[in-house]
N, C-alpha and C positions, 0 to 999 in steps of 0.2 A: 403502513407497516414500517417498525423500525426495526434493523437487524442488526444494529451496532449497539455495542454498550460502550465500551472507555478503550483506551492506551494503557497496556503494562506499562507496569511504574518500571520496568526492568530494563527499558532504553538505558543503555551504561552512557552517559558523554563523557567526554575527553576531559576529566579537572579543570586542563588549562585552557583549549578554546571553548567546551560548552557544547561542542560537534560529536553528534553518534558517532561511531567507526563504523562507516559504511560496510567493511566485511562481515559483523555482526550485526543477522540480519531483525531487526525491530520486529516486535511480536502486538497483533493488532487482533484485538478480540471481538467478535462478535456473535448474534445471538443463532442465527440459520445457517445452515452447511452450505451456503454459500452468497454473496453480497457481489453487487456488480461492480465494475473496474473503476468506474468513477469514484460514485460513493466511497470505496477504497481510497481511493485517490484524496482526497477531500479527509475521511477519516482519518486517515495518515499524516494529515498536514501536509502534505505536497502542493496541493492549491486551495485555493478558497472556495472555488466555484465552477459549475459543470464544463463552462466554456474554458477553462485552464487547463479544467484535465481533457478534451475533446484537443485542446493545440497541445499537450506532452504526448498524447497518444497518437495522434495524426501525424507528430515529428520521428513517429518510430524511437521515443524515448524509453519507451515500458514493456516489459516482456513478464509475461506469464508462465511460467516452469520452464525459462529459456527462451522460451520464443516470441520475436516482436509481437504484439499486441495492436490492433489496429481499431477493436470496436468498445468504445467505452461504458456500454451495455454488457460487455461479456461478462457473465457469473464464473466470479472467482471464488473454486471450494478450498472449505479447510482442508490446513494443509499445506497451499500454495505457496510459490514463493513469488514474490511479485519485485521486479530488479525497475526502478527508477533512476533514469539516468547515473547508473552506479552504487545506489545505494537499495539495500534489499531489505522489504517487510516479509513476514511471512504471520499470513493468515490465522487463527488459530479460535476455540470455541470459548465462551464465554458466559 
């Protein structure tokens, strides 16, 4: 089962570094009302692969509507907003 489709094109970067502005929070679409924190993770470009996001989520890096996040199985619904070490996706339907 795939529950991801793409990345809005609507990430604004910075002209001059190329850097989202982490307060404007990235909009990540996918296909089910809701997609697990990894996968998210990964979707998002945050890491490549399961065991990257397992060590950002284990470091108390990632919070789900606020609150640290610790299991990288948890079903994040749309909607969410998912804050990585400073920088915030928010989930959204596709």
């Amino acid at each position: 089962m795939n529950d991801v489709t793409d990345r809005l094109p609507d990430d604004h970067p910075d002209p001059a570094t190329g850097r989202v502005d982490p307060a404007v929070p990235q909009q990540v679409m996918i296909r089910d009302q809701a997609i697990k924190l990894g996968q998210l993770l990964k979707l998002a470009g945050f890491v490549e692969d399961g065991v990257m996001a397992r060590q950002l989520i284990e470091d108390g890096l990632v919070r789900v509507d606020g609150q640290v996040e610790r299991r990288r199985g948890r079903q994040v619904e749309l909607g969410s907003h998912v804050d990585v070490d400073g920088t915030v996706i928010r989930v959204m339907s596709g």
